[in-house]
N, C-alpha and C positions, 0 to 999 in steps of 0.2 A: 478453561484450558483449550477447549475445541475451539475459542474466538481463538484466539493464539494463534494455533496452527492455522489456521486458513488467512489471516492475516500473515504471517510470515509467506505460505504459499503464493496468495493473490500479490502479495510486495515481489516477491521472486520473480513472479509473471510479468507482472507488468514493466519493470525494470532491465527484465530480457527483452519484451518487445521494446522499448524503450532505445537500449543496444543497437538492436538491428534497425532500425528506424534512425537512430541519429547520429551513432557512435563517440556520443557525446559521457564521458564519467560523470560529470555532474549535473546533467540531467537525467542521469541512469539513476544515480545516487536520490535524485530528488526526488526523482519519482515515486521510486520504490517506497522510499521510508514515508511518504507522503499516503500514499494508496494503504501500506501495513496498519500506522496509526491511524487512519478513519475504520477500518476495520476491527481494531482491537477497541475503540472507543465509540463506535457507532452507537451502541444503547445509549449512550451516556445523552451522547451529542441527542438521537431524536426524542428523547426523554423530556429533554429541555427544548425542542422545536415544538411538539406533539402537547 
């Protein structure tokens, strides 16, 4: 549950900097949901890297 939240967090973040950087929705959008799922899925992914 605590990947969760700092995946939701770090998506939030990055997505605001994202904003202010581009003013672009759909590279706010992409971003965000991009940065959250490598977060909520990061074990997964270096499980099978590793």
């Amino acid at each position: 549950m605590a990947r969760f939240w700092i995946g939701l967090l770090l998506g939030a973040s990055a997505a605001a900097v994202t904003w202010a950087v581009t003013d672009s929705p759909h590279w706010t959008a992409a971003i965000g949901i991009v940065v959250a799922v490598l977060v909520w899925f990061a074990e997964l992914i270096l499980d099978d890297l590793l």
